[in-house]
N, C-alpha and C positions, 0 to 999 in steps of 0.2 A: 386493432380496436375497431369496430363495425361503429359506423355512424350513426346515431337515434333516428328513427323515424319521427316522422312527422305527425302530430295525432290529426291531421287532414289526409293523412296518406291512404289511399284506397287498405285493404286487408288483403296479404299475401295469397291466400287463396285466392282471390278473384283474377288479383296478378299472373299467376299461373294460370287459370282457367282461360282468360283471355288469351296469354299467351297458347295455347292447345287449339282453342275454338281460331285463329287468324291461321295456324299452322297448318290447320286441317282445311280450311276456305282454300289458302294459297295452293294449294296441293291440288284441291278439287278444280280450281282455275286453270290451273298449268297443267294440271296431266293430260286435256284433249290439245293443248299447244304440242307437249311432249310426243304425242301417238301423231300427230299431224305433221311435226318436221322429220320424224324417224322413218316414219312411212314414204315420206316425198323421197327419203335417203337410200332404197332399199331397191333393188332389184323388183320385176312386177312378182315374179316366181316367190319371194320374200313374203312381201306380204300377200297374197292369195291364200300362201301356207298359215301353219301354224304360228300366233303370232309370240313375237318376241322381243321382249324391252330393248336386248341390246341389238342394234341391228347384225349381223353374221358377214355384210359387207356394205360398204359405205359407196356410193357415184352419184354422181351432179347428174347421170343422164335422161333423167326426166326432165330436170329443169329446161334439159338443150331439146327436148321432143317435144314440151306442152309446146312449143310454136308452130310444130311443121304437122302434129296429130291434128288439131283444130285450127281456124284461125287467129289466132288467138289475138294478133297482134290488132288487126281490125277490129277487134270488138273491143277490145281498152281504148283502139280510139275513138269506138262510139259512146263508150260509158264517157270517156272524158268530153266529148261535145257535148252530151244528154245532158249528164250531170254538172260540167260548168255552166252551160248556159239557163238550166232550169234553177242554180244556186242565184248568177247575176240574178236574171229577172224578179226573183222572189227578195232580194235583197234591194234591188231597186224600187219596186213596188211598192214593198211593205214600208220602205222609211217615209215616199211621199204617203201614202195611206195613214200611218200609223202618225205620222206628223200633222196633218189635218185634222184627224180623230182626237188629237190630244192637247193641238191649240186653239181649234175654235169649235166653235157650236154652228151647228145646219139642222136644216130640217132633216129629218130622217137620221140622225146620229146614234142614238141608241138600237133604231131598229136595224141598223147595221154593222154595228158592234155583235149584238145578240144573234144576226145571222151567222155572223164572221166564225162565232162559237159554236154554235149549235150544229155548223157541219162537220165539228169534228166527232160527231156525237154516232155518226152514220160508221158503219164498216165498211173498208174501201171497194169491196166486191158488188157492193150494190151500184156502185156508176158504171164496172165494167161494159155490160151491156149496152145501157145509153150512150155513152162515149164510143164503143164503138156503130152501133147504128149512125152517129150524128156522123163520124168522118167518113162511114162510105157515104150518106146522102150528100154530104158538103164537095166531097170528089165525084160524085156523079153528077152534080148539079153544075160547080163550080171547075169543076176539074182541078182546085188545089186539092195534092195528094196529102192527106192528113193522115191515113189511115197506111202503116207501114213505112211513115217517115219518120225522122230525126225529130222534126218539129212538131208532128204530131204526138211524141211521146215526153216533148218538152212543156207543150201544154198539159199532159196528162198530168206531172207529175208538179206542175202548176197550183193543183185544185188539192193536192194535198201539201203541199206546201205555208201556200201561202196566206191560207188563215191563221194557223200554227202564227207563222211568221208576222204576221199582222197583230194580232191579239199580245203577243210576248213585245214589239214594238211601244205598243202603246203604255203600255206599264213602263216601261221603260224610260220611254218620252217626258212620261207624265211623273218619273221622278228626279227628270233635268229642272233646275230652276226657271221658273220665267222670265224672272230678273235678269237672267242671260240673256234670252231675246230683247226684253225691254233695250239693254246696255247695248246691242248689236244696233237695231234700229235707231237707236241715239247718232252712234256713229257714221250712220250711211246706210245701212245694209237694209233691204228690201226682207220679205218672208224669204224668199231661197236664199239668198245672202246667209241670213239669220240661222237657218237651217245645213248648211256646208261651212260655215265658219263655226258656230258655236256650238249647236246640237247634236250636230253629228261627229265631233270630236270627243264629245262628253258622252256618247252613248256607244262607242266603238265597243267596249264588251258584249253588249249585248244586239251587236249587227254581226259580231264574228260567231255568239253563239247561234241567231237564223242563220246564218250562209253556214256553218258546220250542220245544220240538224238537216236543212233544204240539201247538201250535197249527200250526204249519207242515206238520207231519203230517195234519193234517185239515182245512188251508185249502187246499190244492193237491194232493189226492187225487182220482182221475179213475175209475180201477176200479171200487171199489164205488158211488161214488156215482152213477153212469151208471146202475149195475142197482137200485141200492137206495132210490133216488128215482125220482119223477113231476114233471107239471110244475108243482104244488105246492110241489113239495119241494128241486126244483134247485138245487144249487150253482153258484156261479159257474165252476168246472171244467169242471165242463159245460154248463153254459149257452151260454160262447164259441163252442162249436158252432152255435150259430143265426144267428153268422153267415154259416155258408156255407149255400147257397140250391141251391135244384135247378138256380136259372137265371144266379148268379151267387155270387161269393166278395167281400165286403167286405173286402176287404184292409186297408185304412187304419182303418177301423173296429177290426178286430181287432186292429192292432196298438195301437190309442188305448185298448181295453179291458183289453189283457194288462196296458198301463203302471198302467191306474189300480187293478186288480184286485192290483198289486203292490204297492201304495202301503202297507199295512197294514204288512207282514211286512215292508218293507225300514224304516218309519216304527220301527216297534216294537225291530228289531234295532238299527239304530243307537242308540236310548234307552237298551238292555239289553244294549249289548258290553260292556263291562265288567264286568257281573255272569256274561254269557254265558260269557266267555274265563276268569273265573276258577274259574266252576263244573265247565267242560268239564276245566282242567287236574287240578283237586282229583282228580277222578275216574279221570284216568289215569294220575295219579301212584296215588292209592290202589290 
């Protein structure tokens, strides 16, 4: 005996329809996953040829070559300096920024809020140039090497950062209670006090969603890093490039690299959805 529906129950058709329309997403989702891990699994001769769903033979040994074809291993440890260090600073930045903007009043407060925005309004290729003129003048003048260092490309990725991160802060802030503060300064506790004890415990969703969007942001940045690095200094964004040859394209290689080169950011986000999706909502509800 089938169960009544519900007369709030959506209409069987549309049941289906959904179901068709997510089946079809997921498919369009997964099949470049699918052609990316088959590919990495395949001899180079494999895929160069004609291609084909099931691979004809299966070896890990691209996995064991993407380190000794490129360097590969060097440049995951520059992505991971670049990109931890330019996440810290933007996450330490923006709390005291974003904390001041959203508990008191100064002169100049709006006009720096509306700055803080308005430059995300630019396309990132417009500071290219400038940024780099200012680090050869600043190493020529100053002889600090900005221009082909670590640090230099952890400022860079600084300026796109941490407005983002500032502005999403502030919203954020500003829908922690005051009453917290007030009750902290009751107790003893100074503004920083106030601030690491109360605020920034209540507003951890949305510090782990800027440190996830500031590391993502400069783990898989290709632009500047191309110009703004050597081959000291390469990212693994760029790096991938070495596998294409004047004499040949490592296809299978490339594809075993991109996977492992993603390992970090898809490791990390799955750890921190939860904190990610409740930071991201706080914000645009605020």
């Amino acid at each position: 005996m089938s169960t009544p529906r519900s007369p709030m129950a959506p209409p069987r058709s549309f049941l289906w329809t959904r179901r068709i329309l997510l089946t079809l997403l997921t498919g369009f989702v997964l099949l470049p996953v699918y052609v990316m891990v088959s590919s990495s699994l395949k001899p180079l001769a494999d895929v160069t040829g004609a291609f084909r769903w099931l691979p004809s033979e299966l070896t890990v040994r691209p996995y064991i070559d993407i380190w000794s074809t490129v360097p590969l291993a060097k440049y995951f440890v520059n992505s991971l300096i670049v990109a931890g260090a330019a996440t810290v600073c933007s996450v330490v930045i923006a709390v005291f920024s974003a904390y001041a903007v959203s508990r008191y009043d100064f002169r100049g407060k709006r006009v720096f809020t509306v700055t803080v925005l308005s430059t995300q309004m630019f396309p990132g290729i417009l500071f290219l140039l400038p940024l780099f003129l200012l680090y050869v003048n600043i190493g020529n003048t100053t002889g600090i090497a900005l221009f082909g260092s670590r640090g230099g490309l952890i400022l860079t990725y600084l300026t796109f950062s941490l407005p983002f991160s500032i502005w999403m802060l502030i919203g954020y802030f500003d829908s922690v209670p005051r009453d917290l503060d007030e009750a902290a300064k009751v107790d003893g506790c100074g503004p920083l006090g106030a601030l690491f004890r109360v605020v920034v415990p209540a507003a951890i969703p949305g510090i782990v969603a800027v440190a996830v969007y500031a590391f993502m942001t400069a783990w898989g940045e290709v632009l500047f890093a191309s110009v703004m690095t050597n081959d000291t200094t390469r990212t693994l964004a760029v790096g991938l490039q070495g596998y294409s040859t004047l004499n040949d394209v490592y296809w299978n290689q490339i594809m075993a690299a991109s996977l492992v080169v993603s390992v970090p950011v898809v490791a990390g986000f799955l750890l921190l959805q939860r904190y990610l999706v409740a930071g991201l909502t706080a914000g645009a509800v605020k």
